[in-house]
Each structure stands twice: as C-alpha cells, then as structure tokens.
N, C-alpha and C positions, 0 to 999 in steps of 0.2 A: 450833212451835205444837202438834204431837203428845203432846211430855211434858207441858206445859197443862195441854189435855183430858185426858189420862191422870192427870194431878195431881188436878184439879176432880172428875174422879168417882170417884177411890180415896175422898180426902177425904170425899166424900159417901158414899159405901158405909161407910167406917169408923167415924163421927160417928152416921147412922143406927144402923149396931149398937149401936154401944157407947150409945145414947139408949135405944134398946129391950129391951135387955140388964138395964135400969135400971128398967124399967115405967112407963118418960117416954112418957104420952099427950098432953102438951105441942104438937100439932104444928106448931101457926103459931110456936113459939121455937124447934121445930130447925129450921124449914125456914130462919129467918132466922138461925139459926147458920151452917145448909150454904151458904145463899148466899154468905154474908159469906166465909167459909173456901174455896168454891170461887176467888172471886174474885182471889184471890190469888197465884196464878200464873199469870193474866194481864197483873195492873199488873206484878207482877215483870219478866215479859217483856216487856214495854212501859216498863220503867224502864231494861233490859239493852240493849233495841234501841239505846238513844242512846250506847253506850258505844263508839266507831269502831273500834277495836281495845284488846281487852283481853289483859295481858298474865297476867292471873290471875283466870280464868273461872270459877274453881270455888269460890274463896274471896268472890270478889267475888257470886257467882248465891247462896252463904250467906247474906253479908250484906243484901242487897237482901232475901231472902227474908224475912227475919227483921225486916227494920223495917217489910215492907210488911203480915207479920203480926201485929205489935203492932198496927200502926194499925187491922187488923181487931178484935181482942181489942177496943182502946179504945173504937171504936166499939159495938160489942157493951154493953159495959158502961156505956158514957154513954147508951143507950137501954134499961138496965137488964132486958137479957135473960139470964135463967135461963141458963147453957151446960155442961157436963160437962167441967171442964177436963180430965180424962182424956181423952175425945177430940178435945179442941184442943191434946194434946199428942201424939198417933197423929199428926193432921191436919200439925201443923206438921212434924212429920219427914219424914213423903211429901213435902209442900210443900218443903222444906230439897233432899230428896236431887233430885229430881226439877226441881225446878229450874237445881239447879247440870249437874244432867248435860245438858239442855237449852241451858245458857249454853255450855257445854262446847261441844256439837254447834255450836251458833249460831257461834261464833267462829271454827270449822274449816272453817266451810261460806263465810262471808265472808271465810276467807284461801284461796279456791281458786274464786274467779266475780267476771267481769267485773274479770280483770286481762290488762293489757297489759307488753311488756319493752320499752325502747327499745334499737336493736340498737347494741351494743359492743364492740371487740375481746375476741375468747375468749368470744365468746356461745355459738362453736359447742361449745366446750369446756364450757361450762356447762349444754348445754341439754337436759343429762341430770335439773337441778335445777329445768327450767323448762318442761321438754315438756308438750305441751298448751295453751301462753298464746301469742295473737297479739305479731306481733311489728311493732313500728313504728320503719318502716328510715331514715328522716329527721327533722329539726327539721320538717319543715310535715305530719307527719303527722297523719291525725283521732286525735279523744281522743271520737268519739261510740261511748256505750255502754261507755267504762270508766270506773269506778271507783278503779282503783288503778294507776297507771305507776310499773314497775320500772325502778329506772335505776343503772348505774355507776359510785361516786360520786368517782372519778378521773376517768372521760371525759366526764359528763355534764355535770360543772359546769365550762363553758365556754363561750364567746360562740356557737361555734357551736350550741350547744342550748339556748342561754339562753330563744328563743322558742316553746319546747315545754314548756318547765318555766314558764315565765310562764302561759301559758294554763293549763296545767294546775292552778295556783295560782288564777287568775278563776274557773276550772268548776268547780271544787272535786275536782278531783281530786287525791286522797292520793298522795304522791309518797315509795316507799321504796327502799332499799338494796335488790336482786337479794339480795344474799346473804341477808339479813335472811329474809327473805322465806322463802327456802331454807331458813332453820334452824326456822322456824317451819314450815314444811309437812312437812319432814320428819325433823325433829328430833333433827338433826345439823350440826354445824361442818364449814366447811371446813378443813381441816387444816393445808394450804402454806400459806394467808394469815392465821390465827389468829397471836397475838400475846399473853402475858401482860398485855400492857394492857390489852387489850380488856374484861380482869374489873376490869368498876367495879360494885359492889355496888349497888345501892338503899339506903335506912334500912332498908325494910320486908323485903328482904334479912339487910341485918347482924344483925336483933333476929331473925329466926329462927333465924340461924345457930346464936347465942347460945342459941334455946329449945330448940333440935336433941336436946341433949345432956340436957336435961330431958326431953323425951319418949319421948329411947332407954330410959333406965334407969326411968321409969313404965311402960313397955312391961314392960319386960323384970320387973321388982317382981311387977305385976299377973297376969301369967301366968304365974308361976313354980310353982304350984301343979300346974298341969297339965302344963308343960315337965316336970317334975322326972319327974311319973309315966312320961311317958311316955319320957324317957331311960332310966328305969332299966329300964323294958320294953325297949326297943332296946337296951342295954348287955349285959343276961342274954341276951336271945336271938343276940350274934354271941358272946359269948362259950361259948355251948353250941354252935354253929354249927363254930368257928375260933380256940376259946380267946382266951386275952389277950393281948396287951392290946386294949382295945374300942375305944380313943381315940387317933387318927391326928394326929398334929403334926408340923405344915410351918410351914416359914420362909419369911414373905411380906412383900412390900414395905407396909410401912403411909405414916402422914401425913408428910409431910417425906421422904421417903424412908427413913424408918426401919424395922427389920426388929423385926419379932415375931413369935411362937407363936402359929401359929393354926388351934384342934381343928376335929377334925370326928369324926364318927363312923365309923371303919375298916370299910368295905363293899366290899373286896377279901381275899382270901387273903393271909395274911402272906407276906411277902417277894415279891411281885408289886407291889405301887403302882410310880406314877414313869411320867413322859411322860402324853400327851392318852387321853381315854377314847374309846375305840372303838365302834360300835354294837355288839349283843351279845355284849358284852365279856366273855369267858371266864373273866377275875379275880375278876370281883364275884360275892362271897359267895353261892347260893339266897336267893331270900325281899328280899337286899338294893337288886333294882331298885325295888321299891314305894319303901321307904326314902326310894333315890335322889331315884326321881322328882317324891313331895311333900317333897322336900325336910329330910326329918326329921334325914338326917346332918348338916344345918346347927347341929344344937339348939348343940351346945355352946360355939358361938360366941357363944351370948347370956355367956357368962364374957368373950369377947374386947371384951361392949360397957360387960359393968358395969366392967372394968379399964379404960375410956377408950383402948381399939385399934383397935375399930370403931363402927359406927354401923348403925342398921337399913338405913337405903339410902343407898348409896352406890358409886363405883368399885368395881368387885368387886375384891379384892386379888388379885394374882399370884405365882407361884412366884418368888424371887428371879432363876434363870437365866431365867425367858420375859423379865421386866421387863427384864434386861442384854441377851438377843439381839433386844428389838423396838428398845430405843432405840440399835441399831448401826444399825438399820435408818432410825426415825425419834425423832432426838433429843427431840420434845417429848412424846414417850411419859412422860417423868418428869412432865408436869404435871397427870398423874392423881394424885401424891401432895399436890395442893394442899387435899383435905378428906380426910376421914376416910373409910376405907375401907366397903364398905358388905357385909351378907350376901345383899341383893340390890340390884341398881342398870339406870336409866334402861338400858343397852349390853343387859344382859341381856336386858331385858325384848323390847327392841327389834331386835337380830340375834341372840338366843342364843351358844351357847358358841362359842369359837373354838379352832381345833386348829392351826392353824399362826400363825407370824409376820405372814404377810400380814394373816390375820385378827385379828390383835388390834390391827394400825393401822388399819383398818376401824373394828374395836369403837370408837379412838381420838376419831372424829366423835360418838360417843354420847358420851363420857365427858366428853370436852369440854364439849358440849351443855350437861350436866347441870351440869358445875362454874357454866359461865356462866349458866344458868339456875335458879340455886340458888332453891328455894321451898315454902312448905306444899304448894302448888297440883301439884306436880312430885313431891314425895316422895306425895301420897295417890293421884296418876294411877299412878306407880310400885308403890306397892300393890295396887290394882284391878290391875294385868297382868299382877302375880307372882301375886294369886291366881286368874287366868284360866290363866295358863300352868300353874300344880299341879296346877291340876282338870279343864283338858284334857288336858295332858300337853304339852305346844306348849314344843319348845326341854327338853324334860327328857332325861336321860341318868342 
C-alpha cells in the first residue's frame, strides 16, 4: 500500500508543477486530472492483489500499470479534459516504476506469511530452507490460519496424507512443492536433486530468450559513445601507471562449454595476475581499486558481447582450470554453460565472488536458479543489484 500513496502523491506533485510551470490557472481540470492519475495505483494494486502467486511481478505490475493508465487517459478524454500530456507522461512513469517495485514487494511478502510444511523425511535436513514455518506432523493436522501447505511431493502424495491434502483443496488452501518454495525465497536450487529436465521453458520464456541477444547488442550500440571515452581514459592511465599492454585476456569457459577470449582491463602489475584476488591485494595497480570496484575493468567485454560470447547478464564465466577443479568436485557444474555467459549475473549479485572450489558449488544454486528462472523480470532485478552493489561497494574487490 506504501508505494500507492507514494505513487498517488509524486504523481500529484509532478502534474501540479509541470500545470503551473505552464501558467494553467485551469484548476477544477488539474484537480481532475490529479484525481484521475492518482487513482491509478490503487486499481493497479487492486488488480495485482488477485494474482495468487505471480511468477513475473515486475513485468506483469508494468503491464497492469499501463492498461489501468490508459483507461485513465480515456477517461480524461471522453469527458473532454484539457491535460498536459507532458505530465501524464512524468505521472505514468512514477505510476510504471512504483508500481512494479510494489508488486515486487507484494509477492515476496505473500511467499513468506502464513505458511505451513507438512513434516517429511529430511525435513530436518531441509530446515535450513524452511526455518521459521510451522510445521504439521500428521494427516489430521489443523490448516486454521494457513494459507499455503508445503509438502514433499514423493512422500506426500499417498493414501496416508491424502486426507490433509483433500482438505486443504475444500479450504483453499494452496498446496506447493517445499523445494519450490525454497528456490522462490531464496533464490536458489537445490543442487543434489536438480536435474537437466527440470528446464522446461515457458513461451514467454523461449521469445525472450530469443529477444536476449537483441537487447545485449542495443545496449551495448547505444552506449558506446561513452564506453569508448571512457576506456580510453582507463587504457592511457594503466598504461602511464605499468606500461602495456592495458588489456588482460583469459581463457574462459563460455556457451556449450566452449572456450573463448575474454578482455578485461589489466588492473594488476604485469607478471603478477593468476589465482583468486585477495583483500588488499598488493598486485593491483594504484588508482586501480576504484576501477575494480565500479566495475570499469569490465568495459571491454562489451567486444565479448557484440562477438556473441557473452551476454549482459548471465553465469559469470570462469577460468578454464576453476570450471575443471569444481566439476571433479560437482559434476553438474558444467550446466552453467547452458546460456550464455554473462558480465554480470543473478550468483554475483547474490553471494558475491568466490575464492575457492567450495565456493563456487555454492555460487552453483545461484546459477542454476537463474538458468531455470530465465526472464525479462530476472535480468532487470539482476541489474537493480549490480547497480546497488557498484555504488555501495557490496561484494566489490
């Protein structure tokens, strides 16, 4: 309800300016403009609430937004009010952004209240992904005051629990997969029981897949202007710093497991690179932790994405020897090469860098995650984090 209000009266602060700004003494047509426009991310959230679990909250809190502001526009204009479409175009954007981060919230808050687990063999082993939820230790247990019964969907469906899952279908209570659940809260797979089948696509899946590789290279077009400056700013400066060469290339695992070139900008002393980075790493150049830590040594990998090697978000690619000593460790390590590798990705954002083997089967539940949850809705939450983590410094090195 908070981003709402906070919607409702940006929108009206913005609309007033920009009327007034205009020397529109109009006020009975802005007031029913501001109503009209306030209005509108409440039916939003009122359109959202019916959605029981949404698996794309942020695309989906767009769209709603967006039809439920037409119908205000229409409105407006079939009662042939004067409006500043300048500020029904401010209005609708607040409206757009503030919404979806609302649907966002809404979603996160309804997959973590008023759930229940019915108890299973290796609950205790689980209950690392489940702490905090009551637990219901037989078929005749109450289902008053939940909403959602987690259940095991090898032990649960069986005569002995069939009468706990029956009710739970009359009261309407939503009946999911424990794991399910788990990767939704915390936005990660479980590893041992993950399975290459498991990725069955959507439509709305497959067509972004498809659009993925269209938006890397319009990215990458559109800001090249400024990329370009400011590489060659960072190029001159290691090279007056540590001479040349400026530009560091390693052999990383990409898509299919295939190996390619892939730059970064040289922010150690030559002949020092090789092995995990250290906190106050004695290698790296002066001047080049800033670098680091927004990320700037990245630049030159927008080459790795117009050449179709990488992609803006994705599995961050590996040294060829980590990717051979994690999958001695854990075979399904390889099925990070099932998309395209990324310059930043979902693992990153979400447990930062990893310095030994252990850690990178860890990262493994992220990467996974992301394969299986492949989505607009995923790659733009992935951008909001990586640029949370630049500008705090969170996970930088």
């Amino acid at each position: 309800m908070r981003p709402a209000i906070l919607s409702a009266l940006l929108q009206s602060a913005v609309y007033a300016y920009v009327m007034i700004s205009a020397n529109r003494s109009d006020w009975h047509n802005i007031a029913a403009a501001i109503v009209a426009t306030a209005t509108v991310p409440f039916l939003a959230a009122a359109v959202l609430t019916a959605f029981r679990r949404n698996e794309a909250p942020i695309g989906t809190g767009v769209i709603v937004s967006l039809a439920v502001y037409s119908v205000a526009v229409t409105v407006l204009s079939a009662f042939r009010i004067p409006v500043s479409y300048t500020g029904l175009a401010w209005c609708a954007l607040i409206a757009i952004v503030l919404t979806a981060y609302g649907n966002l919230r809404f979603n996160r808050l309804r997959n973590s209240t008023n759930i229940a687990v019915a108890r299973f063999p290796g609950l205790e082993v689980a209950i690392e992904d489940l702490r905090g939820l009551s637990i219901i230790d037989s078929p005749e247990g109450s289902l008053e005051g939940i909403d959602t019964l987690l259940i095991d969907v090898v032990h649960h469906h069986s005569g002995e629990w069939s009468p706990l899952l029956s009710r739970s279908y009359l009261e309407g209570v939503e009946i999911l997969p424990w794991t399910r659940y788990a990767e939704a809260r915390y936005g990660k797979l479980d590893v041992e029981s993950f399975d290459v089948s498991h990725l069955v696509y959507a439509p709305s899946q497959l067509i972004y897949s498809r659009a993925k590789r269209f938006f890397d290279v319009s990215f990458v077009l559109l800001t090249l202007p400024i990329t370009l400056l400011l590489s060659a700013v960072v190029g001159l400066y290691i090279f007056a710093r540590d001479g040349g060469p400026v530009i560091f290339v390693q052999i990383r695992r990409g898509y299919g497991g295939k190996r390619f070139r892939m730059y970064k900008f040289r922010t150690m002393y030559k002949k020092t690179a090789g092995g995990a980075t250290a906190k106050n790493d004695k290698r790296i150049i002066p001047g080049c932790r800033a670098i680091r830590k927004f990320r700037i040594d990245e630049l030159p990998q927008l080459l790795n994405i117009l050449r179709g090697e990488m992609s803006l978000i994705g599995p961050r690619p590996v040294a060829e020897y980590v990717a051979k000593a994690t999958e001695r460790v854990e075979p399904k390590y390889s099925f990070r090469s099932l998309v395209l590798p990324g310059i930043t990705g979902w693992a990153q954002v979400s447990s930062g860098y990893a310095e030994t083997t252990d850690q990178e089967v860890k990262k493994l539940a992220y990467d996974l995650y992301y394969i299986k949850r492949l989505s607009f809705d995923l790659d733009l939450l992935v951008l909001f984090k990586t640029i949370r983590t630049v500008l705090l410094g969170v996970g930088a090195r």
